[in-house]
N, CA, C and O atoms as a printed pandas DataFrame, in Angstrom:
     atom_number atom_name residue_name chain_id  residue_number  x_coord  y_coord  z_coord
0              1         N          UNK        A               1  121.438  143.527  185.612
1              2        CA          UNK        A               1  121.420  142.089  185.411
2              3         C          UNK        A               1  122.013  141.442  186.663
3              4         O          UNK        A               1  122.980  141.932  187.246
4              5         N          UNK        A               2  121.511  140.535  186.981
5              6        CA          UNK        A               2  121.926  139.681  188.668
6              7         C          UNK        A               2  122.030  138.272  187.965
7              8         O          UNK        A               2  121.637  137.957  186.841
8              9         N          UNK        A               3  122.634  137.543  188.880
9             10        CA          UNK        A               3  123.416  136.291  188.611
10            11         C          UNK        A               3  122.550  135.243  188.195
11            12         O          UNK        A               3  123.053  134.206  187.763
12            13         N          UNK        A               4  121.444  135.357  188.259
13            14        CA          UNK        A               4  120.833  134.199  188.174
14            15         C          UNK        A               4  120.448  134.563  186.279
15            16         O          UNK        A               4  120.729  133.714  185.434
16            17         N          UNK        A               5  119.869  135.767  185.934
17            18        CA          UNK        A               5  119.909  135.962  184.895
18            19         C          UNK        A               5  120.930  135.885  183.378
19            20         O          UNK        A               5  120.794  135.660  182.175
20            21         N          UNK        A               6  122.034  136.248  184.410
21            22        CA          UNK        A               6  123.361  135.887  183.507
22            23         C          UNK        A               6  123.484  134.297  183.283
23            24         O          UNK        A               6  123.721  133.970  182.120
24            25         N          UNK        A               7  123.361  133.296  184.196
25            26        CA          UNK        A               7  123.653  132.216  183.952
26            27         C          UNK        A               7  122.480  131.169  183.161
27            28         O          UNK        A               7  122.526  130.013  182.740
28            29         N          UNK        A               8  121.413  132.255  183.213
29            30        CA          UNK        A               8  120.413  132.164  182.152
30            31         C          UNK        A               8  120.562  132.323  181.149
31            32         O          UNK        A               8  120.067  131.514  180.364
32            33         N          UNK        A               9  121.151  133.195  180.761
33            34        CA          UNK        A               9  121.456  133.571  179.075
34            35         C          UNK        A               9  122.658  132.736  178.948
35            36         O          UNK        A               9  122.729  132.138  177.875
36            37         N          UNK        A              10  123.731  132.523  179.871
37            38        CA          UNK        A              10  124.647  131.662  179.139
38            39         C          UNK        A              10  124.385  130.609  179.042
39            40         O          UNK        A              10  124.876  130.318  177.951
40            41         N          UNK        A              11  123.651  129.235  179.651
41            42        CA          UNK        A              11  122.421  128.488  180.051
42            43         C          UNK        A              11  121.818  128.500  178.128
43            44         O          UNK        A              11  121.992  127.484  177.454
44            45         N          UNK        A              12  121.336  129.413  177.683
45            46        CA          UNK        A              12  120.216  129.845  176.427
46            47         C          UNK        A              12  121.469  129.704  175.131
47            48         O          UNK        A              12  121.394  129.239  173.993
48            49         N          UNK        A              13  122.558  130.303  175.862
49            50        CA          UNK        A              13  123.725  130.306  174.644
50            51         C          UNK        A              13  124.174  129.186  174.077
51            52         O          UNK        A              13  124.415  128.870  172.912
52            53         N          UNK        A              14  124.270  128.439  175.482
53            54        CA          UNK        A              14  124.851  126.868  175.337
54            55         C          UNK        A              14  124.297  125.971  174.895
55            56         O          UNK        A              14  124.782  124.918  174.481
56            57         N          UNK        A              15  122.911  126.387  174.946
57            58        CA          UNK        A              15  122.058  125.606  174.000
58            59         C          UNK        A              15  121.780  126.245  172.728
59            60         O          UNK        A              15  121.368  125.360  171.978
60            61         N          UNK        A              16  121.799  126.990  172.328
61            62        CA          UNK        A              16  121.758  127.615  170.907
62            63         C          UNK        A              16  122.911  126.966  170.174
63            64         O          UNK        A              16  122.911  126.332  169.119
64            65         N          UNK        A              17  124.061  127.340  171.141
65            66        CA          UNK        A              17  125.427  126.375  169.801
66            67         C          UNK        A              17  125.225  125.495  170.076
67            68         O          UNK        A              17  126.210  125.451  170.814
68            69         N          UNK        A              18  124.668  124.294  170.246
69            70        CA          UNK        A              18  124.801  122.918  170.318
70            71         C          UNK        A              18  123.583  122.858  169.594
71            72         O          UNK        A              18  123.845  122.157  168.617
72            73         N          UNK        A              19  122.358  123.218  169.532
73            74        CA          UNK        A              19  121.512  123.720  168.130
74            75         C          UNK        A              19  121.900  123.951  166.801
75            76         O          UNK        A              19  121.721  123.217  165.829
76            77         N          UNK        A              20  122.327  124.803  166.847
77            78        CA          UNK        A              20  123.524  124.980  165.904
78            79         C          UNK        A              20  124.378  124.301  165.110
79            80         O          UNK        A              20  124.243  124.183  163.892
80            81         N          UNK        A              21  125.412  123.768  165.878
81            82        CA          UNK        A              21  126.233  123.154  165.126
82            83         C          UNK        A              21  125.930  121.806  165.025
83            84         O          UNK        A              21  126.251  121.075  164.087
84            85         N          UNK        A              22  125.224  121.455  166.140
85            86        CA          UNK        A              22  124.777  120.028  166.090
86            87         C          UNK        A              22  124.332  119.308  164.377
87            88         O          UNK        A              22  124.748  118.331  163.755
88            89         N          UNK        A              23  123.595  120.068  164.170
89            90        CA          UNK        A              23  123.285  119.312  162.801
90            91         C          UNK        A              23  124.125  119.014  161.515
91            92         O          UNK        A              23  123.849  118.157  160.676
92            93         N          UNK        A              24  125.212  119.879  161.499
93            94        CA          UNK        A              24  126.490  119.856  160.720
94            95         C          UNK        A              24  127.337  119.091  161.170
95            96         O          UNK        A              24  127.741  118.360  160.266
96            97         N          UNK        A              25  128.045  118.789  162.581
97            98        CA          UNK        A              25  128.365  118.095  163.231
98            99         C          UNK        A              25  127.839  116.437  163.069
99           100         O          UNK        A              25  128.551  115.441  163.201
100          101         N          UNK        A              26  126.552  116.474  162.784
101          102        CA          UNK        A              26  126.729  114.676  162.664
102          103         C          UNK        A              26  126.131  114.710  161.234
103          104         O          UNK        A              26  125.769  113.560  160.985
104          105         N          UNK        A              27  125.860  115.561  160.145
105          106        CA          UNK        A              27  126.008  115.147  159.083
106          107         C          UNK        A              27  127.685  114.949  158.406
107          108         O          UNK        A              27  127.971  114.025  157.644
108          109         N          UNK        A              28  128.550  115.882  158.807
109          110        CA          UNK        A              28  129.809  115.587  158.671
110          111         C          UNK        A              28  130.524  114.073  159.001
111          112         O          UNK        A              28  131.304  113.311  158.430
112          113         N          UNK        A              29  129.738  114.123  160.332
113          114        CA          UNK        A              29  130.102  112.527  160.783
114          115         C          UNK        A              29  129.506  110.843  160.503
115          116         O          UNK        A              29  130.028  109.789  160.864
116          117         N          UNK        A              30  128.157  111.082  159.685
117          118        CA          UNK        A              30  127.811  110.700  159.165
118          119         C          UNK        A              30  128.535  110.333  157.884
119          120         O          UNK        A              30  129.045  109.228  157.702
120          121         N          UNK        A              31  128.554  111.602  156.764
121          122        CA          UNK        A              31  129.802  111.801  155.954
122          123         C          UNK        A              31  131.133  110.728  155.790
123          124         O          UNK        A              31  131.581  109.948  154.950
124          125         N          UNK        A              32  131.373  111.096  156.809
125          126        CA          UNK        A              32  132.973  110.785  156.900
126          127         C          UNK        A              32  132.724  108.782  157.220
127          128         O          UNK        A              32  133.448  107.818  156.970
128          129         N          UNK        A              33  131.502  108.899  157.793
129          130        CA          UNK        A              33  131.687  107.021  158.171
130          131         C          UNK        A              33  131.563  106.382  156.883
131          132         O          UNK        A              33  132.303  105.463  156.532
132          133         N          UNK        A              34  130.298  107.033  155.922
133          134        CA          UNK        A              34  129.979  106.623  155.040
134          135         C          UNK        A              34  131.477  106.203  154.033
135          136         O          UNK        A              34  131.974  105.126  153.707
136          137         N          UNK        A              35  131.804  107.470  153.803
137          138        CA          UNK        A              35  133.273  107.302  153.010
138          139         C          UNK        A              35  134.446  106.589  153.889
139          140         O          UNK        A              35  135.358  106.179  153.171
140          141         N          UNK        A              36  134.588  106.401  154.985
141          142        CA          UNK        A              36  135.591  105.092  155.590
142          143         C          UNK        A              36  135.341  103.922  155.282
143          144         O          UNK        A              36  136.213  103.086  155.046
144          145         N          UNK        A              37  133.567  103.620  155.227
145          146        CA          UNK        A              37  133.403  102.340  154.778
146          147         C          UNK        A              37  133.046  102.063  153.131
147          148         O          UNK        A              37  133.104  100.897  152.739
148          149         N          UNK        A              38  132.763  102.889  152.397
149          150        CA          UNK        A              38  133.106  102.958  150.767
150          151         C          UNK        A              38  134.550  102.847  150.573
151          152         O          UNK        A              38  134.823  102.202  149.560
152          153         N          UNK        A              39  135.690  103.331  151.312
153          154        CA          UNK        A              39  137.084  103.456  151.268
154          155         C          UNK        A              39  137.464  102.130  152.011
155          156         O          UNK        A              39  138.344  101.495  151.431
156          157         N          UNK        A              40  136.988  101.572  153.177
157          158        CA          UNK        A              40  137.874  100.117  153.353
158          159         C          UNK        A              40  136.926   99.066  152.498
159          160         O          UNK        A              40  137.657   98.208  152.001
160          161         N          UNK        A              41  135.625   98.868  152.186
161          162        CA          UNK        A              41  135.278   97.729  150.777
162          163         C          UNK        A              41  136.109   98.122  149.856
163          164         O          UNK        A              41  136.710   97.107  149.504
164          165         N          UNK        A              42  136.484   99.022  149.263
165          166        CA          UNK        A              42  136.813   99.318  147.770
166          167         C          UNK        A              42  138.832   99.106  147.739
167          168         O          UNK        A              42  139.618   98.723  146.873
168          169         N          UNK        A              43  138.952   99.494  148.871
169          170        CA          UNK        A              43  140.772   99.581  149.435
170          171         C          UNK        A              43  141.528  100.576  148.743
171          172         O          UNK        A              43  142.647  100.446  148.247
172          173         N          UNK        A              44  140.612  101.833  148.769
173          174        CA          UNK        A              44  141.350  103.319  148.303
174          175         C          UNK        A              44  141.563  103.695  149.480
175          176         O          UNK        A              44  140.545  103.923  150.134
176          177         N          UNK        A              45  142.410  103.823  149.920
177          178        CA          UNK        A              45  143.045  105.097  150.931
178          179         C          UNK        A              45  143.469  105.783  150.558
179          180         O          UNK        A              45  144.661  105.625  150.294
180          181         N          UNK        A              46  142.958  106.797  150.315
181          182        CA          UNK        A              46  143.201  108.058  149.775
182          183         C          UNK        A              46  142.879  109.316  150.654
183          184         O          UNK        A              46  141.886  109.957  150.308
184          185         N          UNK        A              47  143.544  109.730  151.683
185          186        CA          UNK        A              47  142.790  110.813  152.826
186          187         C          UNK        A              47  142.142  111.721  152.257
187          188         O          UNK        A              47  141.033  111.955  152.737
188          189         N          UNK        A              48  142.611  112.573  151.006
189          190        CA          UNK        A              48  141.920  113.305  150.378
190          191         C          UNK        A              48  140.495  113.232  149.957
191          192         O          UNK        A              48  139.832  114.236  149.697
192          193         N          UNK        A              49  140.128  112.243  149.907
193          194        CA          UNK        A              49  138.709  111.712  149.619
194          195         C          UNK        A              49  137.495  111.736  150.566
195          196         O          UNK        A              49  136.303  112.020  150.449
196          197         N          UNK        A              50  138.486  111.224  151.774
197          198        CA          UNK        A              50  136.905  111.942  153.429
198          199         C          UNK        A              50  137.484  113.309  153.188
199          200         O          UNK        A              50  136.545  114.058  152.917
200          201         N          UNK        A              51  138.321  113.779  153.176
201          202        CA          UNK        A              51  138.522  115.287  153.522
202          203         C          UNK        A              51  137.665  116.275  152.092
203          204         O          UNK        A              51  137.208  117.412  152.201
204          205         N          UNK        A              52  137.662  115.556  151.057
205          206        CA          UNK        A              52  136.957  116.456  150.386
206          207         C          UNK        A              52  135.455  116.240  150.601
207          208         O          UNK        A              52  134.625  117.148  150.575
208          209         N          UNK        A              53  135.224  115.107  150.788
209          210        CA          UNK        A              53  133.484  115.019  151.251
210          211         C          UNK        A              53  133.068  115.818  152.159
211          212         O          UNK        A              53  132.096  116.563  152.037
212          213         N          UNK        A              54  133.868  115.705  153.260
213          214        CA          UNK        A              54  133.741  116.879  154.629
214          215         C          UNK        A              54  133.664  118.295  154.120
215          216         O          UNK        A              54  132.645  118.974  154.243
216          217         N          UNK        A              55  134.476  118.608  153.698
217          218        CA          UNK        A              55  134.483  119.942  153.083
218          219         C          UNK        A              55  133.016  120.139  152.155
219          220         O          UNK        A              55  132.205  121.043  152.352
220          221         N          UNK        A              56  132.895  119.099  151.135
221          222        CA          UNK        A              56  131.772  119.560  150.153
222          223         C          UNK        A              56  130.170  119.451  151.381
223          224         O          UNK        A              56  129.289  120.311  151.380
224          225         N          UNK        A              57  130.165  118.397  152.157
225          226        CA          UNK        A              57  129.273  118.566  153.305
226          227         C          UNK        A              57  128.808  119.615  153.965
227          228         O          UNK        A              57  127.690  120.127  153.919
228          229         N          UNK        A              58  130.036  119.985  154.772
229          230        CA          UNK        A              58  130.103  121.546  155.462
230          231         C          UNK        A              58  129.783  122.768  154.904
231          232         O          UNK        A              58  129.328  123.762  155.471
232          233         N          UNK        A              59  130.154  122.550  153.353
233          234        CA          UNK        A              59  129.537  124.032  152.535
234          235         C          UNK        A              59  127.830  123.653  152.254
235          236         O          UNK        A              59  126.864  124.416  152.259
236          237         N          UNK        A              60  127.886  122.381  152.049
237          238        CA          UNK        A              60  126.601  122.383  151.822
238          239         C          UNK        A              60  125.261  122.831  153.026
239          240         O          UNK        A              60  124.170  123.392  152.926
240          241         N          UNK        A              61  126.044  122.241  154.121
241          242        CA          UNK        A              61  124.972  122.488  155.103
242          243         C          UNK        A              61  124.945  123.982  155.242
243          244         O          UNK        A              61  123.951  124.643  154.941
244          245         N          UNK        A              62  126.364  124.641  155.831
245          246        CA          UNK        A              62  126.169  126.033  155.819
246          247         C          UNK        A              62  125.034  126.616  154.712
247          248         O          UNK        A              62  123.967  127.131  155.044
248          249         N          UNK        A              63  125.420  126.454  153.552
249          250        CA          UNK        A              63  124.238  127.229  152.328
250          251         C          UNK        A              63  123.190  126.728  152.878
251          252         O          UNK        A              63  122.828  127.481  153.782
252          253         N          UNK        A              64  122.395  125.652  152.762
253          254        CA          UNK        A              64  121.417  125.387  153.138
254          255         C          UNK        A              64  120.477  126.003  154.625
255          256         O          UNK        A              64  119.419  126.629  154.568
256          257         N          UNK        A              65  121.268  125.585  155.962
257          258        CA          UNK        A              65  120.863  125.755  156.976
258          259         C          UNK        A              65  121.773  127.036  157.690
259          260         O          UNK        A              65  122.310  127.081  158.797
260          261         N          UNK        A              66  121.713  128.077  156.562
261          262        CA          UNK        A              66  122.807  129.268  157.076
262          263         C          UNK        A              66  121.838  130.648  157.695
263          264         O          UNK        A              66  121.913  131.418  158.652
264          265         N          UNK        A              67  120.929  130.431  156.545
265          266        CA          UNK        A              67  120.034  131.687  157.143
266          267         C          UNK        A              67  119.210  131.523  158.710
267          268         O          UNK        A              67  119.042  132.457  159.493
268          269         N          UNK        A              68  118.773  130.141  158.921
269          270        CA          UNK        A              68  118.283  129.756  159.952
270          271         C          UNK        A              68  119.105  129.545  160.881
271          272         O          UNK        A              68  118.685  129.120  161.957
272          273         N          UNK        A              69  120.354  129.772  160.698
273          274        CA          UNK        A              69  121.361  129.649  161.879
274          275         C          UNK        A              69  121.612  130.838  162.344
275          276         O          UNK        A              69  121.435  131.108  163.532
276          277         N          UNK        A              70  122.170  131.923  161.240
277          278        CA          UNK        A              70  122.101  133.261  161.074
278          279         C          UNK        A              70  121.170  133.959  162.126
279          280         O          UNK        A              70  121.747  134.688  162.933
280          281         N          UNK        A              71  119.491  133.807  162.249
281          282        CA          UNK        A              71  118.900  134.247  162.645
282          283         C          UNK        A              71  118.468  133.653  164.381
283          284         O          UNK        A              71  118.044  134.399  165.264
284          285         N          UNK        A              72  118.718  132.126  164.535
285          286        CA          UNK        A              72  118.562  131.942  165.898
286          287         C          UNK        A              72  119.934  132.530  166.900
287          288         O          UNK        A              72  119.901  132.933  168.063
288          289         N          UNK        A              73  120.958  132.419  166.080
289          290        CA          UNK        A              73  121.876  133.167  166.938
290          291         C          UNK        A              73  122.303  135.153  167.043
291          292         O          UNK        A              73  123.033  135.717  167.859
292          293         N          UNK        A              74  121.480  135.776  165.838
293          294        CA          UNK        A              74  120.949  137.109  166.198
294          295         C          UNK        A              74  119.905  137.190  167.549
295          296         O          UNK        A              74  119.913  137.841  168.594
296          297         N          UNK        A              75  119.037  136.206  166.967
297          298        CA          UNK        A              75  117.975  136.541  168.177
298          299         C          UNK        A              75  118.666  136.352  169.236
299          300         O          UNK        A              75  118.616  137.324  169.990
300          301         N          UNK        A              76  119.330  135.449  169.626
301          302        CA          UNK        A              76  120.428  135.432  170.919
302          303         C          UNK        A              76  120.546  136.332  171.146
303          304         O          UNK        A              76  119.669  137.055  171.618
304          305         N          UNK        A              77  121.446  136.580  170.950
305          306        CA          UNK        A              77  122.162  138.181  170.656
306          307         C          UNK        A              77  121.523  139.154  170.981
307          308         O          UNK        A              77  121.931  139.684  172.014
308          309         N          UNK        A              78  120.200  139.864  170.250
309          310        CA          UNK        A              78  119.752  140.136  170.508
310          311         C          UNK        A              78  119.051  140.224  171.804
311          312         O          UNK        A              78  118.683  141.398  171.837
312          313         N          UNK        A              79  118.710  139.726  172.746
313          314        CA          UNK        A              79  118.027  138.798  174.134
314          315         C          UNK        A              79  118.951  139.738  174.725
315          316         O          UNK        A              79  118.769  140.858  175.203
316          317         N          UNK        A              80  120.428  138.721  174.520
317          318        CA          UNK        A              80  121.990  139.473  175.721
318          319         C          UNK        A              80  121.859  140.912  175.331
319          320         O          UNK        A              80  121.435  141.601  176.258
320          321         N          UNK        A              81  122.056  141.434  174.440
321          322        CA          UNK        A              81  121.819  142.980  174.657
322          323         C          UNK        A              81  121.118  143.665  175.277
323          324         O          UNK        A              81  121.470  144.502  176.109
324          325         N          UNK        A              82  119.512  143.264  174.787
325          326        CA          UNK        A              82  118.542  143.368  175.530
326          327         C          UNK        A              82  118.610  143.333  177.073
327          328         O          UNK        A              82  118.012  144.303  177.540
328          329         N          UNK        A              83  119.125  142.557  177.978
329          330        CA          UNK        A              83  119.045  141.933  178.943
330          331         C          UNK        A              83  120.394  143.060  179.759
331          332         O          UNK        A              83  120.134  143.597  180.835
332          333         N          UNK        A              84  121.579  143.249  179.164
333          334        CA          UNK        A              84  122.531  144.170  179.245
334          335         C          UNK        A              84  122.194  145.003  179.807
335          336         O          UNK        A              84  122.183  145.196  181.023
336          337         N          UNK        A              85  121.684  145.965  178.487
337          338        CA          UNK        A              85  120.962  147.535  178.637
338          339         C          UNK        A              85  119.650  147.416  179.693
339          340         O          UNK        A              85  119.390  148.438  180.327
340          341         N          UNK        A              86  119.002  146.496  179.866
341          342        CA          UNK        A              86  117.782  146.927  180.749
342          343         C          UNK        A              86  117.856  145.968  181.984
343          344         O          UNK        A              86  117.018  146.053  182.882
């Protein structure tokens, strides 16, 4: 493996996690605006309340979009090994 290839795959990596997490990342943040502004109309401040939405969010997306995450970052993986050994 020579340099230009390595910074290829890390290049491929860096875009895979931002693939990745990206979509959990702004449904969480999405999430959380929604419940700041249900929480300042209503005048519950209650922190527990974004923090449990976040949480019930985050499990949700994981279940949902877990196997397809699962598998673009094997195939990664897969690639760097690949690329390693030969």
């Amino acid at each position: 493996m020579n340099e230009a290839q390595a910074i290829k795959l890390i290049h491929q990596g860096l875009e895979i996690g931002i693939l990745v997490a990206g979509p959990i990342l702004l449904a969480i943040t999405a999430g959380g605006l929604l419940t700041s502004v249900v929480q300042a109309l209503t005048q519950v401040q209650e922190q527990t309340v974004g923090f449990v939405v976040k949480v019930a969010i985050t499990i949700s997306c994981i279940w949902v979009m877990g196997p397809w995450m699962l598998h673009r970052l094997a195939d990664h993986l897969r690639g760097v090994l690949e690329a390693i050994a030969g």
